[in-house]
C-alpha positions, -999 to 999 in steps of 0.1 A, spaced: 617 -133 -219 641 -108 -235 680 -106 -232 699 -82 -228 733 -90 -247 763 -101 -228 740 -103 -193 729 -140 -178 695 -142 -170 675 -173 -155 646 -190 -179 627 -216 -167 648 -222 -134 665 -246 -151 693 -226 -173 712 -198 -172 714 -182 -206 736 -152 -217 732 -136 -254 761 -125 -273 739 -107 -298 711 -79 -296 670 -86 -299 669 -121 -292 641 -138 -267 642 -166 -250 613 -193 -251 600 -228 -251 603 -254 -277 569 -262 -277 551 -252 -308 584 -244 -324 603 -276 -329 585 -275 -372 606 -242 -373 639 -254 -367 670 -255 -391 671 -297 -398 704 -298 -378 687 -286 -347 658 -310 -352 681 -335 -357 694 -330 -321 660 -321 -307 649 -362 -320 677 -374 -295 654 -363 -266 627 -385 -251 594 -366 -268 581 -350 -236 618 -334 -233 615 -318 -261 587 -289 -259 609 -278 -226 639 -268 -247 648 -228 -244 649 -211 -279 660 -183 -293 638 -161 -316 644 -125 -331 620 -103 -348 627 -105 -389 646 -140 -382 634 -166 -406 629 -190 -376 639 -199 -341 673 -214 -330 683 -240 -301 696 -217 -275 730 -227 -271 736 -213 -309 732 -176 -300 740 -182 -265 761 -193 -238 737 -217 -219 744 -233 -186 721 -257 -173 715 -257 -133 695 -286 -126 722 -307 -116 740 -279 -91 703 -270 -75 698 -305 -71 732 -311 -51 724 -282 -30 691 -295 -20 704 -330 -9 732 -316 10 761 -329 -13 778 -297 -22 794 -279 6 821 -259 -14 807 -232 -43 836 -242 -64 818 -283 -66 790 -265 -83 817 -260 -116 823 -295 -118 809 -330 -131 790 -345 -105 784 -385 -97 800 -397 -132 782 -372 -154 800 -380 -186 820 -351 -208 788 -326 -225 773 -334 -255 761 -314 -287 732 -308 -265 747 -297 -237 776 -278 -248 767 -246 -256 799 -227 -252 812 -244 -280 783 -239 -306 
């Protein structure tokens, strides 16, 4: 899937994922993890194996590989928000910005904003 700079788009169902550059596409993982810089692999082998292929990355035409998505993008993972909708625990939208049932502080994985 394509971005478009500096507009959120939905991959997968499971992130939100927002560009700051031109050119860049979003995909899976799978068939890509070999091409990753060794700091992103590095991350990548802290994921159970089947985990791993479902990772979004980003790739760019003329780039000399792909790249975790969170390093060219601001990612936001909704998993945890859809799933509290569909149980019935969330009945204000601003719960849906928040930690939910002890989720601990984001890790190198998971915070993207800060990459």
């Amino acid at each position: 899937m394509t971005l478009t700079p500096d507009v959120a788009a939905v991959w997968d169902g499971r992130f939100e994922i927002t560009a700051r550059g031109a050119r860049w596409r979003v995909e899976a993982a799978a068939g890509r993890l070999a091409q990753l810089s060794e700091d992103d692999r590095r991350v990548v082998a802290g994921l159970p194996a089947a985990a791993r292929g479902g990772l979004p990355v980003l790739v760019r035409e003329g780039e000399s590989g792909p790249i975790l998505a969170w390093r060219g993008a601001t990612v936001r993972a909704l998993g945890a928000g859809r799933l509290s909708l569909a149980l019935g625990e969330t009945t204000q939208e601003a719960d849906l910005f928040h930690p939910m049932h002890g989720e601990t502080p984001p890790t190198d994985l998971f915070s993207w904003e800060d990459c």
